[in-house]
C-alpha positions in Angstrom: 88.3 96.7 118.8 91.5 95.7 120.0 93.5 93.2 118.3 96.0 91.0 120.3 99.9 92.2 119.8 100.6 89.4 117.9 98.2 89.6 115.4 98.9 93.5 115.1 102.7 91.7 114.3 101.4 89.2 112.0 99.3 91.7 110.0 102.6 94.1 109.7 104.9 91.1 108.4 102.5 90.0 106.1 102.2 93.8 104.6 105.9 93.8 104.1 106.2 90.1 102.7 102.9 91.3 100.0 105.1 94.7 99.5 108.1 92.4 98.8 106.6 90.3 96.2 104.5 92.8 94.5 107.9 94.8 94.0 110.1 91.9 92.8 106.9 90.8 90.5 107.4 94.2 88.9 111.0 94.2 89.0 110.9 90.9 87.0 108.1 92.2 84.3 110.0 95.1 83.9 113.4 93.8 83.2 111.5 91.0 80.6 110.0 94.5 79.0 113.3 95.6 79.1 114.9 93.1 77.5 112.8 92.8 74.6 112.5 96.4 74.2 116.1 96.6 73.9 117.4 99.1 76.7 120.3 100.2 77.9 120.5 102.7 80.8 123.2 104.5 81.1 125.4 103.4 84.4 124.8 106.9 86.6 121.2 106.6 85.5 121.0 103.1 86.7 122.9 103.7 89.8 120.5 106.8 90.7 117.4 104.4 90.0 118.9 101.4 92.4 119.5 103.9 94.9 116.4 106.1 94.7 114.3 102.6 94.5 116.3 101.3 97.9 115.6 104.8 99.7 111.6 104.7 98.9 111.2 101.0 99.4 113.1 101.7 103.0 110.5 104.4 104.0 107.5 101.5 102.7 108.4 99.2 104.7 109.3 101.4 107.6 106.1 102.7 107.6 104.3 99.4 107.4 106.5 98.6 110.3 106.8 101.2 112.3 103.7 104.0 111.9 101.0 102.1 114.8 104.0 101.4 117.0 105.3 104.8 117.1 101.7 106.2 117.4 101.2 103.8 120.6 104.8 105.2 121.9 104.0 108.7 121.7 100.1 107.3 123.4 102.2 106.2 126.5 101.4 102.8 125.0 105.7 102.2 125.2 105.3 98.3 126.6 102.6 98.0 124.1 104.6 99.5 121.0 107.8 97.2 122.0 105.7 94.2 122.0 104.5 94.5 118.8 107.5 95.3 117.2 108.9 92.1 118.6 106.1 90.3 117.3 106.6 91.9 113.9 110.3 90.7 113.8 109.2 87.2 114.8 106.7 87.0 112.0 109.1 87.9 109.7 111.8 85.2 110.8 108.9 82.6 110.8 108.5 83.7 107.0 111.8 83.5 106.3 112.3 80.4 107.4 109.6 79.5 105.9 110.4 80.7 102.8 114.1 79.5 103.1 112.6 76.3 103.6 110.5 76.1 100.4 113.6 77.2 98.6 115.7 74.5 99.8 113.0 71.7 98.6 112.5 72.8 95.4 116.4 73.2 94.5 116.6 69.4 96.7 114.0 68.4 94.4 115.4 68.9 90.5 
């Protein structure tokens, strides 16, 4: 079944918002573990973990975002791939917006 560009785009966002917030979810438990476990990394070791965490998150989310429009490129599906990555990137401004958006009211609101 084909799906509509679009929704191909909207599916793709919403993986890398759901990859987002399940990474800063764990993040945030494991800095409370940290905390009340009482450790301290050493500042190479936590330099190497930011970095190594950056480099693995960046091929995540380029998969999510790039794998079917790469496989429709190399299909001779190029229009087809563009589209879709347009898509993607317009879903993802309309959730950060979005999101911005919620932000803003709940700091406006305290």
């Amino acid at each position: 079944m084909k799906h509509p560009n679009r929704t191909i785009g909207l599916f793709q966002a919403s993986g890398i918002i759901l990859y987002v917030c399940l990474f800063a979810t764990v993040i945030q438990a494991l800095s409370g573990w940290s905390s009340a476990q009482s450790i301290q990394l050493q500042p190479i070791l936590a330099i190497s973990i930011f970095l190594l965490t950056f480099i693995v998150s960046a091929l995540i989310c380029g998969s999510i975002f790039l794998a079917y429009p790469i496989k429709l490129f190399f299909n001779d599906q190029k229009d087809r791939a563009y589209r879709i990555i347009l898509w993607s990137i317009a879903w993802l401004l309309t959730f950060f917006i979005l999101f911005l958006a919620m932000v803003l009211i709940l700091i406006n609101s305290f």
